[in-house]
MARBA-3410 file (N, C-alpha, C, O; in Angstrom, 1 decimal):
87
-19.1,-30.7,-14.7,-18.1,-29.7,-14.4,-18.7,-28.6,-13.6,-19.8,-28.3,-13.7 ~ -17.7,-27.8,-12.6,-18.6,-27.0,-11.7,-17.5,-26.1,-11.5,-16.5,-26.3,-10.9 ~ -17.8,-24.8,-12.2,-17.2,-23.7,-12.1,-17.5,-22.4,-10.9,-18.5,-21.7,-10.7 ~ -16.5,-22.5,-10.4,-16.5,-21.4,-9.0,-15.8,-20.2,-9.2,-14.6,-20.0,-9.2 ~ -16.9,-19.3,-9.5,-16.4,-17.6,-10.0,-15.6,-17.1,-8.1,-15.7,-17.2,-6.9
-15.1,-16.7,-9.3,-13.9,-15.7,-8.2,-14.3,-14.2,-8.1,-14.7,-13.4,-8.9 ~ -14.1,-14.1,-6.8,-14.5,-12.7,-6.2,-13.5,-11.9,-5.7,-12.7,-12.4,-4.9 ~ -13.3,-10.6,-6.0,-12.2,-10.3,-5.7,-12.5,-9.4,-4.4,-13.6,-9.4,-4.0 ~ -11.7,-8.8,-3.9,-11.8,-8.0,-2.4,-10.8,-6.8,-2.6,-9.8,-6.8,-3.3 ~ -11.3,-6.0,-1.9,-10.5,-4.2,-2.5,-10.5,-3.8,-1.3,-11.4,-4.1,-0.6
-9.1,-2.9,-0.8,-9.4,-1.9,0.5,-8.2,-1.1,0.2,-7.0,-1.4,-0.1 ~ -9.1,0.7,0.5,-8.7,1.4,0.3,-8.3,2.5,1.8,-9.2,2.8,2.6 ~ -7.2,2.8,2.0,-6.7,3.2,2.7,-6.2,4.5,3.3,-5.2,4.1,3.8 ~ -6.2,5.5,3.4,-5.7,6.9,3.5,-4.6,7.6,4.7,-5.0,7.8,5.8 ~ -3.7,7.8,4.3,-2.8,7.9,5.7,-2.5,9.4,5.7,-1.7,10.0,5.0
-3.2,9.8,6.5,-2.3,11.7,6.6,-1.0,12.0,7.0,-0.7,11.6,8.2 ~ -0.5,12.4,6.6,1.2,12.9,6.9,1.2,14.2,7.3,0.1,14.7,7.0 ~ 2.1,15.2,8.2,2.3,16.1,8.5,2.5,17.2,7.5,1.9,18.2,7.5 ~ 3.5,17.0,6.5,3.0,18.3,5.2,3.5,17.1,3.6,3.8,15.9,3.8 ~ 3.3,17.7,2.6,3.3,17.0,1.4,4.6,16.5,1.4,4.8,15.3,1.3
5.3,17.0,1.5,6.7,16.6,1.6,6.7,15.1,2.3,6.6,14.1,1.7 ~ 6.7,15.2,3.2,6.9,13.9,4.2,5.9,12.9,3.3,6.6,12.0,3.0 ~ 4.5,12.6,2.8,4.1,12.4,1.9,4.5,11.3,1.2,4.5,10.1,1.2 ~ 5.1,12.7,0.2,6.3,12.3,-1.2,7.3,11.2,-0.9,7.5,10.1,-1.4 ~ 8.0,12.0,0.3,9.2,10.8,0.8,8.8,9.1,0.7,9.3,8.2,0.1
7.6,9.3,1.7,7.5,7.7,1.8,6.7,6.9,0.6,6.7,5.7,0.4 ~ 6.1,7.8,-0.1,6.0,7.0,-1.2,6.9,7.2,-2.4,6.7,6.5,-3.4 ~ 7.9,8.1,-2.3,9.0,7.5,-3.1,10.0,6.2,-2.6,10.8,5.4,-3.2 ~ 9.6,6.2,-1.2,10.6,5.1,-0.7,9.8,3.7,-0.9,10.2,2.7,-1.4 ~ 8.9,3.8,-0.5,8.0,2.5,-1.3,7.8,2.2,-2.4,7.2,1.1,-2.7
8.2,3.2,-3.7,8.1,2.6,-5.0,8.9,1.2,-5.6,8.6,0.6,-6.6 ~ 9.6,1.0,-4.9,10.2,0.0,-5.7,9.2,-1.4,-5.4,9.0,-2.3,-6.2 ~ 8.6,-1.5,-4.1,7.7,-2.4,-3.8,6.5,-2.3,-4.6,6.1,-3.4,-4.9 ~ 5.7,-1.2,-5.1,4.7,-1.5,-5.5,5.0,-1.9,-7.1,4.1,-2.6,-7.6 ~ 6.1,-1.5,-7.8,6.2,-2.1,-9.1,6.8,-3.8,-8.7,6.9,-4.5,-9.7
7.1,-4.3,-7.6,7.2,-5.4,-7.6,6.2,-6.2,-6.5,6.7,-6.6,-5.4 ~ 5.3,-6.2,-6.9,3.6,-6.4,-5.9,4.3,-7.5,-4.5,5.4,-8.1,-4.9 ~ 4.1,-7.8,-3.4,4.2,-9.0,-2.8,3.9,-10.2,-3.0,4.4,-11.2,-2.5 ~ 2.5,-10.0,-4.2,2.0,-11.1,-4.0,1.3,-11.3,-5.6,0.5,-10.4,-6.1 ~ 1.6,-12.4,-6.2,1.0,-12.3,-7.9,-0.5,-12.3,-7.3,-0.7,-11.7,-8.4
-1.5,-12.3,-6.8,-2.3,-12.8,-6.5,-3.3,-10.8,-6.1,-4.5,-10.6,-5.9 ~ -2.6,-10.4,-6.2,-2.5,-8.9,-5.6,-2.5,-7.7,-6.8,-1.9,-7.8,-7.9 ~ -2.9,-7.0,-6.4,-2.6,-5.5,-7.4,-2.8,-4.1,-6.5,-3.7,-3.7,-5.8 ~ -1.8,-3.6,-6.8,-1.7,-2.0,-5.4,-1.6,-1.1,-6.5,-1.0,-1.4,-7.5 ~ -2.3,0.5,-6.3,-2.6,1.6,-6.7,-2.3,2.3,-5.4,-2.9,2.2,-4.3
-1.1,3.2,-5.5,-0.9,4.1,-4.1,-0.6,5.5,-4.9,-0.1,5.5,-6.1 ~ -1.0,6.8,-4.2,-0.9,7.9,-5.0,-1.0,9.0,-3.6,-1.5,8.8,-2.6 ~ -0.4,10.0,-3.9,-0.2,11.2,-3.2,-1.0,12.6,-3.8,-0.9,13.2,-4.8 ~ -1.6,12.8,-2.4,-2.9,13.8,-3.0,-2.6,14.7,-1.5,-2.8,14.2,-0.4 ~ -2.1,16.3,-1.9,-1.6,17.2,-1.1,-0.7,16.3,0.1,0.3,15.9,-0.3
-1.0,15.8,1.5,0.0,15.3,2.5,-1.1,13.9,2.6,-1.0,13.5,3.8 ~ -1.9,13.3,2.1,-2.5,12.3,1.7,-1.6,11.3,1.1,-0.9,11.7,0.1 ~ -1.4,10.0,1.5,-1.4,8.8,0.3,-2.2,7.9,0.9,-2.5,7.4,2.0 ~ -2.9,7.6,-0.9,-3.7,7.3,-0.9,-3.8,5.4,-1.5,-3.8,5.3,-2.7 ~ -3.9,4.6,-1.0,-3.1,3.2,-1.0,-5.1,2.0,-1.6,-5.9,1.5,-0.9
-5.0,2.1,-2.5,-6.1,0.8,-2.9,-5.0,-0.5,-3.3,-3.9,-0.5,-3.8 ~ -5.9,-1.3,-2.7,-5.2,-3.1,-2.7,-6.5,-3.5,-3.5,-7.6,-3.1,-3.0 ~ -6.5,-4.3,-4.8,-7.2,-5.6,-4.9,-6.5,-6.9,-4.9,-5.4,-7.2,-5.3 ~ -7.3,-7.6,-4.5,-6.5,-9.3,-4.2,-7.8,-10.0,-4.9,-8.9,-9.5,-5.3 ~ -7.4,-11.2,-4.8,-8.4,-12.0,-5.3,-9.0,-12.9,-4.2,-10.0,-13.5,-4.5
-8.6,-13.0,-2.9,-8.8,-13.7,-1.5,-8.3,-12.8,-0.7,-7.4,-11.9,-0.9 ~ -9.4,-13.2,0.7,-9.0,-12.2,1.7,-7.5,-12.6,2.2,-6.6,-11.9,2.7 ~ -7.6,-13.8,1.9,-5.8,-14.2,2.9,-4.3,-13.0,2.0,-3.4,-12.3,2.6 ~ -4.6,-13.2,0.6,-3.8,-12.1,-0.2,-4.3,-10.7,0.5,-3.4,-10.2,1.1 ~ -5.2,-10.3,0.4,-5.2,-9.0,0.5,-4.7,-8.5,2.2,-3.9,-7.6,2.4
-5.2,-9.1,2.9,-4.7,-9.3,4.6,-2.9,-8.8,4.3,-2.2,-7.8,4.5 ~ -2.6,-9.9,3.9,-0.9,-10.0,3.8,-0.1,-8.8,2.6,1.0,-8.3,2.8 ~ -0.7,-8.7,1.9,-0.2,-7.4,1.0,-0.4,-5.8,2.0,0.5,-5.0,2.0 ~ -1.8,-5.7,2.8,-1.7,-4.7,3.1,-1.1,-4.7,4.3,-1.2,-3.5,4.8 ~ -0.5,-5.5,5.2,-0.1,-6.1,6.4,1.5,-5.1,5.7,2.0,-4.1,6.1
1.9,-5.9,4.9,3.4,-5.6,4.0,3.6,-3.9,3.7,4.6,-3.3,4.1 ~ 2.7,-3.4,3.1,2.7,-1.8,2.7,2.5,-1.0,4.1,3.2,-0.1,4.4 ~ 1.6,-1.5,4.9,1.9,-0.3,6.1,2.7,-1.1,7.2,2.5,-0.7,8.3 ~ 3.7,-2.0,7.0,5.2,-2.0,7.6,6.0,-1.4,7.0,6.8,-0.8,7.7 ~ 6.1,-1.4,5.7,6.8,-0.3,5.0,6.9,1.1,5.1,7.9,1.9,5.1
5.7,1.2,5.1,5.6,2.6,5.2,5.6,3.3,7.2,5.8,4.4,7.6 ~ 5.4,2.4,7.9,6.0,2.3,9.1,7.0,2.9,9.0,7.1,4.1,9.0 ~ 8.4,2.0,8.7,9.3,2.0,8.3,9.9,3.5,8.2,10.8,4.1,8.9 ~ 8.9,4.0,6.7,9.9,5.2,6.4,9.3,5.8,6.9,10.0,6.8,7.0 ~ 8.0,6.0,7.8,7.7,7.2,8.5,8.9,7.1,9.8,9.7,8.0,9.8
9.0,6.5,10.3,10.5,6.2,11.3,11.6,6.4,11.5,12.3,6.7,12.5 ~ 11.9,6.2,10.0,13.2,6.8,9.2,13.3,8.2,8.8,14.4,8.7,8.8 ~ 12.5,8.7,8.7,11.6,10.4,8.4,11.6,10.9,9.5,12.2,12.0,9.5 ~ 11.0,10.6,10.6,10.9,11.4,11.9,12.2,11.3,12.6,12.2,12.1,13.6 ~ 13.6,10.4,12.5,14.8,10.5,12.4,15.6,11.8,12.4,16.3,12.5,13.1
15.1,12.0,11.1,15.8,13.2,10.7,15.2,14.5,10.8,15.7,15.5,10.2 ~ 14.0,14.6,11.6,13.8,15.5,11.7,14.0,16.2,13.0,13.7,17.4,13.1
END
């Protein structure tokens, strides 16, 4: 029998925003995605620290982790786009 340990892979990310506000927005607008991950294979920790969010991915393979964080900063694309809209 030949057991192959699993390695997992982590990347952590930091996006500066113009003031905390703007911030707040886009990760209130991405909350519903992080309580429902893209990928079982995946686990996301995203947090806001003054106009900082602050985004850790672990996956268990690089191909998950590629595609999870590929997913969160189209997202957050998104609401930054949607945010500079209205401003």
């Amino acid at each position: 029998m030949r057991i192959k340990a699993l390695k997992q892979v982590k990347s952590q990310i930091e996006l500066e925003f113009p003031s905390r506000e703007d911030a707040k927005i886009v990760l209130r607008s991405i909350e519903p995605e992080i309580r429902g991950s893209p990928s079982e294979r995946t686990s996301t920790e995203i947090e806001c620290q003054k106009n900082i969010l602050k985004i850790t991915i672990t996956a268990r393979d690089t191909p998950s982790l590629r595609a999870s964080l590929n997913s969160y900063l189209r997202w957050i694309l998104l609401s930054q786009q949607i945010l500079e809209l209205k401003h």
